[in-house]
C-alpha positions in Angstrom: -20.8 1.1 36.9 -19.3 4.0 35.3 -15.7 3.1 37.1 -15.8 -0.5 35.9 -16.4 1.1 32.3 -13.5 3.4 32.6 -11.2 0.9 34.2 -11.9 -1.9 31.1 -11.3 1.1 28.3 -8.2 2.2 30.7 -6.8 -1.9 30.2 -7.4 -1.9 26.3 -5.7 0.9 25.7 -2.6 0.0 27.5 -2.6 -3.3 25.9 -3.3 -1.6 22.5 -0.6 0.9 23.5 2.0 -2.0 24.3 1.5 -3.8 21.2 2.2 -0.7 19.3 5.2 -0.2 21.1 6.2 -4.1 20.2 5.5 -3.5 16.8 7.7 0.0 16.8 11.0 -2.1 18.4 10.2 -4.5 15.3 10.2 -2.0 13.2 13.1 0.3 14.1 15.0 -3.5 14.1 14.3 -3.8 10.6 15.2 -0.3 9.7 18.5 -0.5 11.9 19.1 -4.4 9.8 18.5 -1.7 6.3 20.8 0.8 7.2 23.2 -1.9 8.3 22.6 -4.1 4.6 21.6 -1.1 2.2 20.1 -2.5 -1.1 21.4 -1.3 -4.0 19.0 -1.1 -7.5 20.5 -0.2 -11.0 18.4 0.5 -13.8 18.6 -1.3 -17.4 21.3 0.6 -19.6 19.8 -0.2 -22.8 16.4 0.9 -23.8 16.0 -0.6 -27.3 12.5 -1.5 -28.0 13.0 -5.5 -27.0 13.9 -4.3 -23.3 10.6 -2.2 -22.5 7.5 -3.8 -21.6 4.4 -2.4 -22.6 2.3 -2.3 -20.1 -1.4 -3.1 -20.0 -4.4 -0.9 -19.4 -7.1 -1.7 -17.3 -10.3 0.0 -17.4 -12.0 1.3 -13.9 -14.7 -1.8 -13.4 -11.9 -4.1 -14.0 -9.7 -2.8 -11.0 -12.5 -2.1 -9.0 -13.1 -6.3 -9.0 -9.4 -7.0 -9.0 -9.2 -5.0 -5.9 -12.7 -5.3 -4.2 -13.4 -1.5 -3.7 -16.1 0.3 -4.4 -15.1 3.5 -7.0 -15.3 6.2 -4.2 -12.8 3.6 -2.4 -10.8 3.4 -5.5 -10.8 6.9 -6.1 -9.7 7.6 -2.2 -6.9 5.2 -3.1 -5.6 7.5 -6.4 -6.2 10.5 -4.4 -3.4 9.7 -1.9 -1.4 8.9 -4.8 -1.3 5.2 -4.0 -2.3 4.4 -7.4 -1.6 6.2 -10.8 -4.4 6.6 -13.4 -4.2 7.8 -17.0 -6.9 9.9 -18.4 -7.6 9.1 -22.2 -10.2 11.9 -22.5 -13.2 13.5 -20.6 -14.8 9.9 -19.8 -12.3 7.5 -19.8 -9.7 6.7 -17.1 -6.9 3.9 -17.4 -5.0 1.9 -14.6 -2.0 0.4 -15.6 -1.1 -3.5 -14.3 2.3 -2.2 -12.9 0.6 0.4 -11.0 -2.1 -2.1 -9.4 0.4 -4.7 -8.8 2.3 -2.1 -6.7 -0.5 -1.2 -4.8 -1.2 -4.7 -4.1 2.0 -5.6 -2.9 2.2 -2.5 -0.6 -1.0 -3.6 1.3 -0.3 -7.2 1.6 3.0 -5.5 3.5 1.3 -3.4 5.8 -1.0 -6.7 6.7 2.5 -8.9 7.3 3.4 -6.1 9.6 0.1 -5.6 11.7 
């Protein structure tokens, strides 16, 4: 019994194994296709007051919904600087919409990859 166990983990993890090796070839593919096609990204030259956008605040309940986390999930997530946070005072902590959006758009990446 104990064999039959060991030889079924044994056959996950080299299929686990050879799918992460698929998704590495993918990977270093799309790396090799950046390096080959760098992207280049210039920032605004003027700065008057017409070409920043002021961006909103959102208060921790909102991003919490927006997001679906818990706050110790949320505050895991600022932790490993994945999210920035402004703190008005003591009490009250801000999230700004660019930061969230970026966050957002960074997971659904990692799910297009996996």
């Amino acid at each position: 019994m104990d064999l039959k166990v060991l030889f079924l983990a044994i056959n996950q993890l080299s299929s686990e194994v050879e799918e992460q090796k698929k998704q590495i070839e993918a990977l270093k593919t799309e790396v090799a296709e950046l390096k080959a096609n760098p992207v280049t990204v210039s920032a605004p030259v003027s700065t008057s007051k017409k070409d920043v956008l002021i961006d909103e605040l959102m208060n921790t309940q909102d991003v919490m919904k927006i997001l679906g986390v818990s706050f110790n999930t949320l505050y895991k997530i600022y932790k490993q600087g994945l999210i920035e946070r402004i703190k008005i005072n003591q009490r009250r902590i801000r999230y700004t919409t660019s930061s969230v959006q970026a966050y957002i758009s960074s997971q659904s990446k990692k799910m297009k990859v996996a």
